[in-house]
BAZA-481697 format. One record per residue: x, y, z of N, C-alpha, C, O, CB in turn. Coordinates in steps of 0.05 Angstrom, whole numbers, plus 5000, padded with zeros to 4 digits. Glycine has a CB too. Example, Ala and Ser with C-alpha at 12.3 -4.5 7.8 and 13.67 -1.06 7.14 Angstrom:
<rs>
<r><n_px>5264</n_px><n_py>4886</n_py><n_pz>5156</n_pz><ca_px>5246</ca_px><ca_py>4910</ca_py><ca_pz>5156</ca_pz><c_px>5264</c_px><c_py>4934</c_py><c_pz>5156</c_pz><o_px>5285</o_px><o_py>4934</o_py><o_pz>5169</o_pz><cb_px>5226</cb_px><cb_py>4911</cb_py><cb_pz>5181</cb_pz></r>
<r><n_px>5257</n_px><n_py>4955</n_py><n_pz>5142</n_pz><ca_px>5273</ca_px><ca_py>4979</ca_py><ca_pz>5143</ca_pz><c_px>5258</c_px><c_py>5001</c_py><c_pz>5157</c_pz><o_px>5268</o_px><o_py>5023</o_py><o_pz>5161</o_pz><cb_px>5282</cb_px><cb_py>4988</cb_py><cb_pz>5114</cb_pz></r>
</rs>
This chain:
<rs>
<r><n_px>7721</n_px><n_py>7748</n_py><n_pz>6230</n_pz><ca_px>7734</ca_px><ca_py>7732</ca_py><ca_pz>6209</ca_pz><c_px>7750</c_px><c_py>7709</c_py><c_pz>6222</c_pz><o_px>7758</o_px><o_py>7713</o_py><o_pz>6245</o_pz><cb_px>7753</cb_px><cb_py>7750</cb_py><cb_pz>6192</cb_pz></r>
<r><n_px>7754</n_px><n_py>7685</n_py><n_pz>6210</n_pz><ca_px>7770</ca_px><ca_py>7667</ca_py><ca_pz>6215</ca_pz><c_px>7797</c_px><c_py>7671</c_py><c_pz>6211</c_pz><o_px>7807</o_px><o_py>7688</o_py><o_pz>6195</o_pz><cb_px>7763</cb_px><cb_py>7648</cb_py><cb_pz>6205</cb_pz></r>
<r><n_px>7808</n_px><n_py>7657</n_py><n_pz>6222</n_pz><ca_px>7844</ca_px><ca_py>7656</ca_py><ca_pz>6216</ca_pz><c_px>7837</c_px><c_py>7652</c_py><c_pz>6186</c_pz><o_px>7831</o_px><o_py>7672</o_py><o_pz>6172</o_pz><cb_px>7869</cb_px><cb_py>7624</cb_py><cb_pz>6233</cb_pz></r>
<r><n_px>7837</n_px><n_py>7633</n_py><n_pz>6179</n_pz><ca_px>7834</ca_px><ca_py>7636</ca_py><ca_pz>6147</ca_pz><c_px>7822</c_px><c_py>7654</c_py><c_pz>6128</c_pz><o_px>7825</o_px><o_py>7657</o_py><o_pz>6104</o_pz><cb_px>7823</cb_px><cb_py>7618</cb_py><cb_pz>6140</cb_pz></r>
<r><n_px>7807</n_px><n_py>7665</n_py><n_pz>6144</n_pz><ca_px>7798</ca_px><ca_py>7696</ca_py><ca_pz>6121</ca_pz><c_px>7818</c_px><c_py>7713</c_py><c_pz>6129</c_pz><o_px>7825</o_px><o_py>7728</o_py><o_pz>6109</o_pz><cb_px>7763</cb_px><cb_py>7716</cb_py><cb_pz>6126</cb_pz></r>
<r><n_px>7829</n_px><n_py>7718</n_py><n_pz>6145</n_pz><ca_px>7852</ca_px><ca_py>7731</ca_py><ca_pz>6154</ca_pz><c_px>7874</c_px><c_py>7734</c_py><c_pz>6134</c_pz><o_px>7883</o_px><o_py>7754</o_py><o_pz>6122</o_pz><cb_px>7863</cb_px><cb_py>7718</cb_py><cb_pz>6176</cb_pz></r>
<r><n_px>7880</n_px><n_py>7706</n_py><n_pz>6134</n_pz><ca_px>7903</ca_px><ca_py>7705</ca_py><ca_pz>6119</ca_pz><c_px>7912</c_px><c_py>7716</c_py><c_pz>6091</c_pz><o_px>7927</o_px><o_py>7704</o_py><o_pz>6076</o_pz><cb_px>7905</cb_px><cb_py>7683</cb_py><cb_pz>6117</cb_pz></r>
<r><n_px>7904</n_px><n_py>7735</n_py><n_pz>6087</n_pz><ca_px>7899</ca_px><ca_py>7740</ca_py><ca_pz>6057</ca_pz><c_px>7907</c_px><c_py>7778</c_py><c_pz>6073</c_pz><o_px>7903</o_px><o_py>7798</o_py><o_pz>6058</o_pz><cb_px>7857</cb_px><cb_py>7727</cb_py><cb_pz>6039</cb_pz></r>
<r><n_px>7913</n_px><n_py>7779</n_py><n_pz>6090</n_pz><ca_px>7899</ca_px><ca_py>7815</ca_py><ca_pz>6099</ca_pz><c_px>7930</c_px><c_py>7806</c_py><c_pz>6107</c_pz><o_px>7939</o_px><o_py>7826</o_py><o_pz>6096</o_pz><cb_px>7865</cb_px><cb_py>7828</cb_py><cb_pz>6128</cb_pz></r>
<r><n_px>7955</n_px><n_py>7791</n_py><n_pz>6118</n_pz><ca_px>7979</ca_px><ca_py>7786</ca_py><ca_pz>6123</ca_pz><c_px>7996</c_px><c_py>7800</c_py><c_pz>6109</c_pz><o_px>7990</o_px><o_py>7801</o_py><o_pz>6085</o_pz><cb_px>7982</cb_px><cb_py>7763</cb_py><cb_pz>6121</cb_pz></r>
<r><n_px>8017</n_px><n_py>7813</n_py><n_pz>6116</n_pz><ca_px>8040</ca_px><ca_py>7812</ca_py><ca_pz>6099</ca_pz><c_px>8071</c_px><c_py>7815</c_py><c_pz>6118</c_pz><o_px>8074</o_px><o_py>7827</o_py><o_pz>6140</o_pz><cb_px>8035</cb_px><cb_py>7838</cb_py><cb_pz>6077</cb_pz></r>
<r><n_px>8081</n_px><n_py>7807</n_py><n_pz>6110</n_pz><ca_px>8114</ca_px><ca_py>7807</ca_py><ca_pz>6114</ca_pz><c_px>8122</c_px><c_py>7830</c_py><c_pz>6111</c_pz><o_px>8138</o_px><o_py>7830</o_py><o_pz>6130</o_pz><cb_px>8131</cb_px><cb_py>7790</cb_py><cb_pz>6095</cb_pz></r>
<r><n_px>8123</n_px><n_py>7847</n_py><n_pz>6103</n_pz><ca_px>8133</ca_px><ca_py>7876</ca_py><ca_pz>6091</ca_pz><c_px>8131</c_px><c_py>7895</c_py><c_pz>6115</c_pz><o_px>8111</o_px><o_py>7900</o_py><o_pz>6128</o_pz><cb_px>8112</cb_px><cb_py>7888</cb_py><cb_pz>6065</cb_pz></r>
<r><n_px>8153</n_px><n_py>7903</n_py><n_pz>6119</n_pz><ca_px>8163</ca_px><ca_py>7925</ca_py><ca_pz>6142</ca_pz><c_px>8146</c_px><c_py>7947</c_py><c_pz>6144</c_pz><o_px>8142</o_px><o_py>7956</o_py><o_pz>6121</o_pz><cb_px>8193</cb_px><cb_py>7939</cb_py><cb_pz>6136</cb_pz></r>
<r><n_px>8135</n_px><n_py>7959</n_py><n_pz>6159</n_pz><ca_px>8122</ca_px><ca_py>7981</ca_py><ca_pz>6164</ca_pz><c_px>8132</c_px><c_py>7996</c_py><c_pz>6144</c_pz><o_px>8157</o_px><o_py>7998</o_py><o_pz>6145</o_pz><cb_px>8124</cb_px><cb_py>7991</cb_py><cb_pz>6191</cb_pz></r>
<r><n_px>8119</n_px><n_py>8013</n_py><n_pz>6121</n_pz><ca_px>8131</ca_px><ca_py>8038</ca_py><ca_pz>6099</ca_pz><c_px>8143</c_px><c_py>8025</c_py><c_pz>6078</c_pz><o_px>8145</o_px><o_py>8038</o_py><o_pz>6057</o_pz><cb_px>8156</cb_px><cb_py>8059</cb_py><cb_pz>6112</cb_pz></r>
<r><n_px>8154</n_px><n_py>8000</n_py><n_pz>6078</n_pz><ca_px>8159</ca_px><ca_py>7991</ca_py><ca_pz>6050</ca_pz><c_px>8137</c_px><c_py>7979</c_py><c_pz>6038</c_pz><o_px>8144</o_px><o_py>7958</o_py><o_pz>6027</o_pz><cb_px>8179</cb_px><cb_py>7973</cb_py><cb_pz>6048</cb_pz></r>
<r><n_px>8110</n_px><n_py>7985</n_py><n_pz>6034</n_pz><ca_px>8093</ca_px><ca_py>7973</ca_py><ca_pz>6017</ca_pz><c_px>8094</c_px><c_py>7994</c_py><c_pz>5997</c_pz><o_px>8105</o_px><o_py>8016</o_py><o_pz>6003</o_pz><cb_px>8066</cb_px><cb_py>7966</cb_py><cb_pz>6028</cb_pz></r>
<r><n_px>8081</n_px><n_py>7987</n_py><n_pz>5968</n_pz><ca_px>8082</ca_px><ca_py>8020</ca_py><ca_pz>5953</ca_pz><c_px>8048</c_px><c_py>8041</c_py><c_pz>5962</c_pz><o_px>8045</o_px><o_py>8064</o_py><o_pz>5953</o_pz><cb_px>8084</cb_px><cb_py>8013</cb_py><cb_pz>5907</cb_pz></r>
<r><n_px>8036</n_px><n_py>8033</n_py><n_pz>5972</n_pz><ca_px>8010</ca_px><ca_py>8055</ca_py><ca_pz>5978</ca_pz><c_px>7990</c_px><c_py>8048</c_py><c_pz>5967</c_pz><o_px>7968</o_px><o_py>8059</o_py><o_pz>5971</o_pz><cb_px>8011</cb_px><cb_py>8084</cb_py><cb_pz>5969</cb_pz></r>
<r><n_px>7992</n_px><n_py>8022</n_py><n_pz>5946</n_pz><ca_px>7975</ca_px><ca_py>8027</ca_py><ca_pz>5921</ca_pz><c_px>7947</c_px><c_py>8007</c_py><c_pz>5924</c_pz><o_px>7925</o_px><o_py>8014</o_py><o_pz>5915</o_pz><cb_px>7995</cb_px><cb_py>8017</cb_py><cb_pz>5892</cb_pz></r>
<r><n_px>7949</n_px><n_py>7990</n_py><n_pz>5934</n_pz><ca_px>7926</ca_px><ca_py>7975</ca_py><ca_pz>5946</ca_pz><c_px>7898</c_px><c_py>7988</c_py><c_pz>5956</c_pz><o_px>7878</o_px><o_py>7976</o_py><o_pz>5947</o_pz><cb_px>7936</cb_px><cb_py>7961</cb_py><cb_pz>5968</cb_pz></r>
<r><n_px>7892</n_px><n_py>8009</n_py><n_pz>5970</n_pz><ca_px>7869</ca_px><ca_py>8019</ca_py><ca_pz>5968</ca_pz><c_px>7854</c_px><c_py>8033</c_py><c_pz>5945</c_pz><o_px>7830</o_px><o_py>8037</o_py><o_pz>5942</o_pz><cb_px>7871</cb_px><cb_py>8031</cb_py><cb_pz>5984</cb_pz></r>
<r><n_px>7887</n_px><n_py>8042</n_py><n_pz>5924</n_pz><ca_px>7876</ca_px><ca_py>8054</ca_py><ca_pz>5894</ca_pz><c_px>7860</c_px><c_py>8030</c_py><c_pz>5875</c_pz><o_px>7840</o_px><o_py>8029</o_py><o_pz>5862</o_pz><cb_px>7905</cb_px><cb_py>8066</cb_py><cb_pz>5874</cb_pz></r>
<r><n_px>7879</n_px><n_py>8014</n_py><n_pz>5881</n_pz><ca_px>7868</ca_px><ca_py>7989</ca_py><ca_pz>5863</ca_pz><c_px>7850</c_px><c_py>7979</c_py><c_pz>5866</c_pz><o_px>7837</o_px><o_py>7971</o_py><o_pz>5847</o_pz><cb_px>7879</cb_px><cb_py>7969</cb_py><cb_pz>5860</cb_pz></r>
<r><n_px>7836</n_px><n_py>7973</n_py><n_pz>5899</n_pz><ca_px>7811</ca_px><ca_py>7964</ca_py><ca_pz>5909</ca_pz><c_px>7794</c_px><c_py>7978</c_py><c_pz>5898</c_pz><o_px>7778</o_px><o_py>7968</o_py><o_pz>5884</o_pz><cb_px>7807</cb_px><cb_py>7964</cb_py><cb_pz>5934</cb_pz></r>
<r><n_px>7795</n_px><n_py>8011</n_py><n_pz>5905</n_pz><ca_px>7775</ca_px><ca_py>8030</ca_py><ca_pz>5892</ca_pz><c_px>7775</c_px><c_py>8018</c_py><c_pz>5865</c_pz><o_px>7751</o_px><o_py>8014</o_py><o_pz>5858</o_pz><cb_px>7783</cb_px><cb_py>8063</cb_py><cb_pz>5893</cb_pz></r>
<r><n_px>7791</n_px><n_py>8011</n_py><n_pz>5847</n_pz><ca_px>7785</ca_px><ca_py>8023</ca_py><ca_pz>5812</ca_pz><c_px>7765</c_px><c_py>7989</c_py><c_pz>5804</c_pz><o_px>7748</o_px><o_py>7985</o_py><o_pz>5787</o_pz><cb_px>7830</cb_px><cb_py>8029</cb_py><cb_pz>5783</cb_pz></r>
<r><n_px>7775</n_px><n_py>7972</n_py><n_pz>5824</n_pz><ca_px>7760</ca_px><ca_py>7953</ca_py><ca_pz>5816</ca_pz><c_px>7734</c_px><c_py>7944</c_py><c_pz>5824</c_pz><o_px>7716</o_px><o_py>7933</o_py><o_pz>5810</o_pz><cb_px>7773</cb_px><cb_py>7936</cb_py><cb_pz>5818</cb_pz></r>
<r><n_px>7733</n_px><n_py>7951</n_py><n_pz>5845</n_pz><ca_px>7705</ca_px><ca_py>7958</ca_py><ca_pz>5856</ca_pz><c_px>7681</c_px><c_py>7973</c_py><c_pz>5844</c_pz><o_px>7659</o_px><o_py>7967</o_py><o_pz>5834</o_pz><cb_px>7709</cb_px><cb_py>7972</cb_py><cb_pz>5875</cb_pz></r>
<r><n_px>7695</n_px><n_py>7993</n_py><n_pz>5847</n_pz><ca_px>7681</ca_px><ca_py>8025</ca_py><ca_pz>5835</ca_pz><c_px>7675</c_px><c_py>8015</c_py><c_pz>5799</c_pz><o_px>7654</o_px><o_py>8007</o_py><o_pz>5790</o_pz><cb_px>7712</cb_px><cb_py>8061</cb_py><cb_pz>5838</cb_pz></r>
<r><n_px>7704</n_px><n_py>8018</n_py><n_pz>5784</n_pz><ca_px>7699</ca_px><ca_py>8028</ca_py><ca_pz>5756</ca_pz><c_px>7694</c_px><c_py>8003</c_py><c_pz>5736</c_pz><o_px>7682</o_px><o_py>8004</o_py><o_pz>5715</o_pz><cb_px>7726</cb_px><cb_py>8045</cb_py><cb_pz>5747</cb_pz></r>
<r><n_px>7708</n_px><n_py>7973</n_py><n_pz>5751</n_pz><ca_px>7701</ca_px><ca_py>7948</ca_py><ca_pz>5742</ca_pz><c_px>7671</c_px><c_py>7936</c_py><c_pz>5747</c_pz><o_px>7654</o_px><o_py>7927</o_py><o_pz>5731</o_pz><cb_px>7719</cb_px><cb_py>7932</cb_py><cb_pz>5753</cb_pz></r>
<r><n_px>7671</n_px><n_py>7940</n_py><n_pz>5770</n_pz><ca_px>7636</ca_px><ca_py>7932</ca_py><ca_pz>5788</ca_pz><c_px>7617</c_px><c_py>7945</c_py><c_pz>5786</c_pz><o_px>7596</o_px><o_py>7935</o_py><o_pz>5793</o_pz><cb_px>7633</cb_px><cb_py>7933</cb_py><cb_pz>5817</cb_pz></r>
<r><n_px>7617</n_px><n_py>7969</n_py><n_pz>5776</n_pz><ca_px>7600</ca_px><ca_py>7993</ca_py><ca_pz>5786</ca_pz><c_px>7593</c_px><c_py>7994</c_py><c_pz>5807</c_pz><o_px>7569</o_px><o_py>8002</o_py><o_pz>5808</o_pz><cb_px>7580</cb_px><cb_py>7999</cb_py><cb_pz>5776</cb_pz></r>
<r><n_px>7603</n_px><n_py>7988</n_py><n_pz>5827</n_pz><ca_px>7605</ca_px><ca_py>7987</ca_py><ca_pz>5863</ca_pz><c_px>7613</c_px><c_py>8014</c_py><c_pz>5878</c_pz><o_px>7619</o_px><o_py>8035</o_py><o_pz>5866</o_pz><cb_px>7631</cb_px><cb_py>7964</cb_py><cb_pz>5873</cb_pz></r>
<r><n_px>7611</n_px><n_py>8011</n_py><n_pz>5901</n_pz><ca_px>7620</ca_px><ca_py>8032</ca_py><ca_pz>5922</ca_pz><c_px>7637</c_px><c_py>8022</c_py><c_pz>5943</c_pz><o_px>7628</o_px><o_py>8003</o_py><o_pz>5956</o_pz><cb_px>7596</cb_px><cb_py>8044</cb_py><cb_pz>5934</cb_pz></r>
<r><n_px>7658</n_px><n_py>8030</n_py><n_pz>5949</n_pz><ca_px>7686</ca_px><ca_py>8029</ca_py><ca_pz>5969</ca_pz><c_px>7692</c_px><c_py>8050</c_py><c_pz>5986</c_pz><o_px>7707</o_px><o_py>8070</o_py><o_pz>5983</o_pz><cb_px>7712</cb_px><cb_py>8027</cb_py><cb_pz>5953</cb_pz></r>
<r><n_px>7673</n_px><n_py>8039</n_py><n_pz>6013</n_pz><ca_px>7677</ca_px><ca_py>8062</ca_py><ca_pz>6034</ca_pz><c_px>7686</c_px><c_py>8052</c_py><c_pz>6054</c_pz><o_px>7691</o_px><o_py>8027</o_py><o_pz>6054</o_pz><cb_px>7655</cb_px><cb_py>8079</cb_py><cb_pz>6042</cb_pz></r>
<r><n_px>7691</n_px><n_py>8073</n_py><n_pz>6083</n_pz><ca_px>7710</ca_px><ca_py>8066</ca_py><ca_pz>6112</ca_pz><c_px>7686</c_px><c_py>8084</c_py><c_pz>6126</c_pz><o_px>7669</o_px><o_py>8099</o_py><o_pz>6118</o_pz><cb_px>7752</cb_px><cb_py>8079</cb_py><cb_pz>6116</cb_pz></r>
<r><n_px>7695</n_px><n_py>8070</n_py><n_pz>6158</n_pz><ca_px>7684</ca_px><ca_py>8079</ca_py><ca_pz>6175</ca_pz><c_px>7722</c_px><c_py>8075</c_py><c_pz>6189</c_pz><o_px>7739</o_px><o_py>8057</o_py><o_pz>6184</o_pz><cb_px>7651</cb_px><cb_py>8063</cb_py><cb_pz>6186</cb_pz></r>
<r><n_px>7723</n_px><n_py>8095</n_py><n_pz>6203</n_pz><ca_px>7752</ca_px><ca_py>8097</ca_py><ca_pz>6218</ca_pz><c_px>7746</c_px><c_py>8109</c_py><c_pz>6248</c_pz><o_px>7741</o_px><o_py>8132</o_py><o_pz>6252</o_pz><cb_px>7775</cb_px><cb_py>8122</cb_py><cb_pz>6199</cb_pz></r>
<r><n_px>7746</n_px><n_py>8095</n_py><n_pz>6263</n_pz><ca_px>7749</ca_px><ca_py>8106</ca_py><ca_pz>6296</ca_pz><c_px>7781</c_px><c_py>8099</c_py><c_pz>6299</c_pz><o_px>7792</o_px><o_py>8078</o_py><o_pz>6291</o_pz><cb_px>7726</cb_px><cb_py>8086</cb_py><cb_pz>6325</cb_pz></r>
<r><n_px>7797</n_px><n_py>8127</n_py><n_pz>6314</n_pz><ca_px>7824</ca_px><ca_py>8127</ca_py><ca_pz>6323</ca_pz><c_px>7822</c_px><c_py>8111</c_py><c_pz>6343</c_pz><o_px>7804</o_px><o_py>8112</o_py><o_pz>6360</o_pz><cb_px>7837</cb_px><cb_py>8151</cb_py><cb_pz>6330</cb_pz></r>
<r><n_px>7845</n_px><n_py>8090</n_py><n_pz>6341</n_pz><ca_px>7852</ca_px><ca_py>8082</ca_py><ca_pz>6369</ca_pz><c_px>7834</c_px><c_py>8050</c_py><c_pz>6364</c_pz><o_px>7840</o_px><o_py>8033</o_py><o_pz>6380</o_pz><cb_px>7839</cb_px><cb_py>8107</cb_py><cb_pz>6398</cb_pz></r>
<r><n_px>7820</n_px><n_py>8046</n_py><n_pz>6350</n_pz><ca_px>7796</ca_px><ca_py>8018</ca_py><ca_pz>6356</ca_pz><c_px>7791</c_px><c_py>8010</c_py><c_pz>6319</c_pz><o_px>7775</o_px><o_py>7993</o_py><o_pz>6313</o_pz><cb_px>7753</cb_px><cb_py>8033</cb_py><cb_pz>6377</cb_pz></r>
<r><n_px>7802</n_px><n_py>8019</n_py><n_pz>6305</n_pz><ca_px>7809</ca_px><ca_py>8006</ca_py><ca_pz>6277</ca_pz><c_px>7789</c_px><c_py>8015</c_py><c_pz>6260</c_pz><o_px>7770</o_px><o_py>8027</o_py><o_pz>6269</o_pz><cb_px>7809</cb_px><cb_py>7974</cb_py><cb_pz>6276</cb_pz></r>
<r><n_px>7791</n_px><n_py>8009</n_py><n_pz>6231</n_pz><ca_px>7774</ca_px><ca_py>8013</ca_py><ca_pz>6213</ca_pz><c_px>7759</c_px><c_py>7994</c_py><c_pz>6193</c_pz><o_px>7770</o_px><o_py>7976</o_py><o_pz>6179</o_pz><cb_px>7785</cb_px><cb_py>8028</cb_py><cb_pz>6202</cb_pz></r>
<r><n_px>7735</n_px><n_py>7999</n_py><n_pz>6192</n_pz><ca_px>7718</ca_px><ca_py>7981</ca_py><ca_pz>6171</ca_pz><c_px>7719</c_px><c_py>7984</c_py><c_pz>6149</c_pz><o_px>7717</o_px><o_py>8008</o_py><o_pz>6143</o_pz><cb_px>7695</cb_px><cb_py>7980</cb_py><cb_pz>6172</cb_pz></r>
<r><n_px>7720</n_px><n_py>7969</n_py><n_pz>6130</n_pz><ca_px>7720</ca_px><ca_py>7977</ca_py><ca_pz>6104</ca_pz><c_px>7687</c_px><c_py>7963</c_py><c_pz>6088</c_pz><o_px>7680</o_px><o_py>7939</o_py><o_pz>6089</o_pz><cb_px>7752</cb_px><cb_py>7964</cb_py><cb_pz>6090</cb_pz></r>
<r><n_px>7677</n_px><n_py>7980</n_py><n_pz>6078</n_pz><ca_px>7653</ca_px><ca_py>7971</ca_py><ca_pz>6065</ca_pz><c_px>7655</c_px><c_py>7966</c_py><c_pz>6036</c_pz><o_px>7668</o_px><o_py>7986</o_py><o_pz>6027</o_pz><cb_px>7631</cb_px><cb_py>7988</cb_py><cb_pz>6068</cb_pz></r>
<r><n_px>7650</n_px><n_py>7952</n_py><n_pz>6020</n_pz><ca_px>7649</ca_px><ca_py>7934</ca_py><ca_pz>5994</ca_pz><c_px>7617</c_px><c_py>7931</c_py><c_pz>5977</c_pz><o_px>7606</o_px><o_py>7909</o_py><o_pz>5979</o_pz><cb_px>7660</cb_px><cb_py>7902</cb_py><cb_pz>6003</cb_pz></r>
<r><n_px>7603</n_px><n_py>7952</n_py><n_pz>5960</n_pz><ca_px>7585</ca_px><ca_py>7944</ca_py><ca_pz>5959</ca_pz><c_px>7586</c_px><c_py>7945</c_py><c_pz>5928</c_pz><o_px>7594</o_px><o_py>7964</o_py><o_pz>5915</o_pz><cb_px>7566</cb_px><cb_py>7954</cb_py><cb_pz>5976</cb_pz></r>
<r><n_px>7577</n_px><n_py>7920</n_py><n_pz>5919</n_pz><ca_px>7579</ca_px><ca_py>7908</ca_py><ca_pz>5893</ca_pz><c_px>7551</c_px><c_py>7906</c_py><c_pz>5883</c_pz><o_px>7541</o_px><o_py>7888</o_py><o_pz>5897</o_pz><cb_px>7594</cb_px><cb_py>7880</cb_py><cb_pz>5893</cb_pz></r>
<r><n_px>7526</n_px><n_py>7920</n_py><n_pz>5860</n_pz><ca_px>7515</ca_px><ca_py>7907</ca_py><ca_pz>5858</ca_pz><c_px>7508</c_px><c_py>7886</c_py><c_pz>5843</c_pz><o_px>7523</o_px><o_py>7883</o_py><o_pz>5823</o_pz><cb_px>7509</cb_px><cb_py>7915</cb_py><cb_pz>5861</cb_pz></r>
<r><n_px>7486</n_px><n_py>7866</n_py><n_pz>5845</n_pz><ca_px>7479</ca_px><ca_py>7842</ca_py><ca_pz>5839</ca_pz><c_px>7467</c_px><c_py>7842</c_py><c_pz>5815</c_pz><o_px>7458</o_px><o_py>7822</o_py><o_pz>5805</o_pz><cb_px>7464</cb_px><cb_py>7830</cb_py><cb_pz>5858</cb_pz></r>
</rs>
């Protein structure tokens, strides 16, 4: 990704003060708006992918 696609994944907010709710909301809009699928691939230590599949 570029700095500019980046920029959007940013936030100011202290480690623990976010409310949690952002991966619920991705799911419901994805999933129940899109009829899509919202999955991860997670290796500890080396970060996680997030997959987005919307269909066309």
């Amino acid at each position: 990704m570029t700095s500019t696609e980046e920029s959007h994944l940013f936030t100011t907010k202290a480690v623990g003060k976010g409310t949690g709710l952002g991966l619920a909301i991705a799911r419901q809009i994805v999933e129940e708006t899109h009829g899509g699928k919202l999955s991860f691939n997670s290796v500890l230590g080396n970060g996680t992918e997030f997959i987005i599949e919307i269909p066309v």
